[in-house]
C-alpha positions in Angstrom: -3.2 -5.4 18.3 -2.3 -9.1 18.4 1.6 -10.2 19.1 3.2 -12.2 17.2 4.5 -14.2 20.2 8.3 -13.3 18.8 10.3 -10.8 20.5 14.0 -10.1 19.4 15.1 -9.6 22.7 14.2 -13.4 23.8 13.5 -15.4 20.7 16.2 -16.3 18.0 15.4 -15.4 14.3 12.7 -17.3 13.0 13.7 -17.1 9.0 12.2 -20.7 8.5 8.9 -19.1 9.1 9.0 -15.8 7.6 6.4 -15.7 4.8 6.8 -14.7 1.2 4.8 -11.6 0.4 2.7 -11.8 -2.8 4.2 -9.9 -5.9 1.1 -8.0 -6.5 -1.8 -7.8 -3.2 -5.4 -8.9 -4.1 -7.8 -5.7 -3.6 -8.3 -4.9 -0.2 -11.9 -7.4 1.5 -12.5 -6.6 5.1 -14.8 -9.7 5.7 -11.3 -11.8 4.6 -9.6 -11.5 7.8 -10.4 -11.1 11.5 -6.8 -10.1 12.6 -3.5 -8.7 11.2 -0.2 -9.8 12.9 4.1 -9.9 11.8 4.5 -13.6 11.3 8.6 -13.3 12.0 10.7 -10.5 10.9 9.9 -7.5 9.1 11.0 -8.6 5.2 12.5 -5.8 2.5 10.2 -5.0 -0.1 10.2 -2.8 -2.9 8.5 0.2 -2.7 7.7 0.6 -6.4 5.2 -2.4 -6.3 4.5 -2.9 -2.1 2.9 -0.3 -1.1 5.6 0.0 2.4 7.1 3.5 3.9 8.8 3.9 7.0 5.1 5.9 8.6 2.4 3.3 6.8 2.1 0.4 4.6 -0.8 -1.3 3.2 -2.6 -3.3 5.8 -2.6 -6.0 3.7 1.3 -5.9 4.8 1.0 -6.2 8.3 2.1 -9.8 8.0 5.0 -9.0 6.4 6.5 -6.0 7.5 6.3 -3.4 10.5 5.1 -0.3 10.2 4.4 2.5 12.9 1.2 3.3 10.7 -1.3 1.0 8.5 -3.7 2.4 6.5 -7.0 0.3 4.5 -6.9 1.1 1.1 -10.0 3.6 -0.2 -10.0 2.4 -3.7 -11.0 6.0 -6.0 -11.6 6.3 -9.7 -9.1 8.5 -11.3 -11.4 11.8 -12.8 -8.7 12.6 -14.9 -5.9 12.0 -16.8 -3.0 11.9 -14.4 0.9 10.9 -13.9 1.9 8.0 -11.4 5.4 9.7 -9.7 7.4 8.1 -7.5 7.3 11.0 -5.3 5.6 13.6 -4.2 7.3 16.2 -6.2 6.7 17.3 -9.5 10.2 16.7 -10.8 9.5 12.7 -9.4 9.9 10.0 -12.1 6.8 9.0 -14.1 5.9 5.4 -13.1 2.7 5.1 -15.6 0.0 7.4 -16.7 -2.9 6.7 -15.1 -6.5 7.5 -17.2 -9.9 8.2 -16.4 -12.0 5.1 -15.3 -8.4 3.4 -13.8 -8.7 2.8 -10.0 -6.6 3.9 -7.3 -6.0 2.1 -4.3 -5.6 5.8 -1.8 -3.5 4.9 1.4 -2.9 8.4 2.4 -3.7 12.0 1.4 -1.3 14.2 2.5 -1.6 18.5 0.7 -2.3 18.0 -3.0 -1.0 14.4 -3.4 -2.5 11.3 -2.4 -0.4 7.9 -2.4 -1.3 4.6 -3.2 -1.7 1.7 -5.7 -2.8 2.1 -9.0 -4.5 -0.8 -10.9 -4.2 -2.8 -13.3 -0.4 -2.0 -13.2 -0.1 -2.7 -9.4 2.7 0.3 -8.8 3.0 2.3 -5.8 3.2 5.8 -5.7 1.7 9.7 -5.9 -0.8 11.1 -7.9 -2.3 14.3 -7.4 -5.1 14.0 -5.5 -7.4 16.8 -7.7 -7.0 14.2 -10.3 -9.6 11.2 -8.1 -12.7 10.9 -7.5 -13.3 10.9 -3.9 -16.7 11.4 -3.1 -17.6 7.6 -4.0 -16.0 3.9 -3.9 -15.3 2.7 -7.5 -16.7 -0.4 -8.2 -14.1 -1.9 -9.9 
């Protein structure tokens, strides 16, 4: 892992240089970059729309925020139709229904949920996993 060269401990804040994360991330191209590093201090982001936990966030986050975990996003079809929650549970809010031929950015799979992005809308959050097709990429 490449530092950042800034360490709390002897560096003041650097807020001048802290980068603004996109609104919505661009889907996931591993011949884009050659290295992932925090480029100042670790921003708040909302979870509904940055795909950022305190385990794991999105790789394409690393700039932006620290995370003991990331995780490249395995974009899935969704097989069926399916509810977006916010969390795992089944009493979770209902983000967005998500329908057949929709992709799903899947950033972990964890029992019967996975978690991730779904596109077009560009929310975070759990679907259940029996619901994606994940034997094979989607192209979209």
């Amino acid at each position: 892992m490449k530092s950042s060269g800034n360490s709390s401990a002897t560096a003041p804040p650097l807020l001048a240089q802290t980068a603004t994360p996109p609104l919505a991330l661009e889907p996931f191209d591993d011949q884009a970059r050659t290295s992932f590093s925090l480029t100042g201090r670790s921003v708040d982001l909302d979870p509904r729309t940055h795909a950022v936990r305190r385990d794991i966030a999105d790789i394409r986050l690393a700039e932006y925020v620290f995370a003991p975990h990331y995780a490249v996003p395995m974009i899935r079809a969704v097989a069926r139709t399916a509810l977006l929650r916010s969390g795992r549970d089944e009493a979770s809010d209902t983000m967005v229904d998500l329908n057949p031929g929709d992709s799903f950015e899947v950033l972990e799979i964890a029992g019967v949920s996975a978690w991730g992005v779904a596109r077009p809308s560009g929310l975070v959050g759990y679907v259940e996993a029996a619901a994606l097709d994940l034997s094979a990429p989607n192209a979209a």
